[in-house]
C-alpha positions as CSV (number, residue, x, y, z in Angstrom):
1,X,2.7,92.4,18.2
2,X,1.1,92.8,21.9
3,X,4.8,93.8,23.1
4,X,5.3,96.3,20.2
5,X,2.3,97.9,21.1
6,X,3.0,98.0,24.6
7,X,6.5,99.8,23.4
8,X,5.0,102.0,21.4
9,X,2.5,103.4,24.0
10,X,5.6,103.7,26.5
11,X,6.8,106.4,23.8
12,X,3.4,107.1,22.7
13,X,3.2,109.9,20.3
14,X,0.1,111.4,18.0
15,X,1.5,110.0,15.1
16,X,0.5,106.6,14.2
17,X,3.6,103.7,13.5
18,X,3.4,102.1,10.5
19,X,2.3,98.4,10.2
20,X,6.0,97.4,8.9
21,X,7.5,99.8,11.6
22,X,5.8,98.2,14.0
23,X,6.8,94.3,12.9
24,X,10.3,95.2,12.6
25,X,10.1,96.7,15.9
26,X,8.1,93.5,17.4
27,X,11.1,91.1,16.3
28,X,13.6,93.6,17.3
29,X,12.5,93.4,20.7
30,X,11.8,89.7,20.5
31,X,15.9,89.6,19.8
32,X,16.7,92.1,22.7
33,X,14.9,89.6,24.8
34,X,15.7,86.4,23.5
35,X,19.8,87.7,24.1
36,X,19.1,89.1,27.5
37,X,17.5,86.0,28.6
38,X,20.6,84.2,26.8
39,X,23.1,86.4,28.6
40,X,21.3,85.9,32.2
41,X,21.3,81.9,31.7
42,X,24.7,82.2,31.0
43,X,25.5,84.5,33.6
44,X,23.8,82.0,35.6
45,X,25.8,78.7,34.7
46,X,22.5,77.4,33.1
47,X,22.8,75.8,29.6
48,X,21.8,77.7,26.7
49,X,18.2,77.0,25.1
């Protein structure tokens, strides 16, 4: 949830996100990362976690 928050106040708007936005947003981000950090082992010829 710390990350999603951190998103949200790099977009930070008056209106307030939703509790459910903001989880689905939390493991979206999670995912982005988790690939990325997939992609760059790879990239790297390190084995997969």
């Amino acid at each position: 949830m710390l990350l999603a928050r951190t998103i949200q106040r790099a977009f930070e708007r008056e209106l307030a996100i939703p509790d459910a936005a903001l989880r689905d947003l939390a493991t979206a981000t999670v995912t982005l990362l988790s690939d990325l950090i997939d992609a760059d082992r790879v990239a790297s010829g390190l084995p997969e976690a």
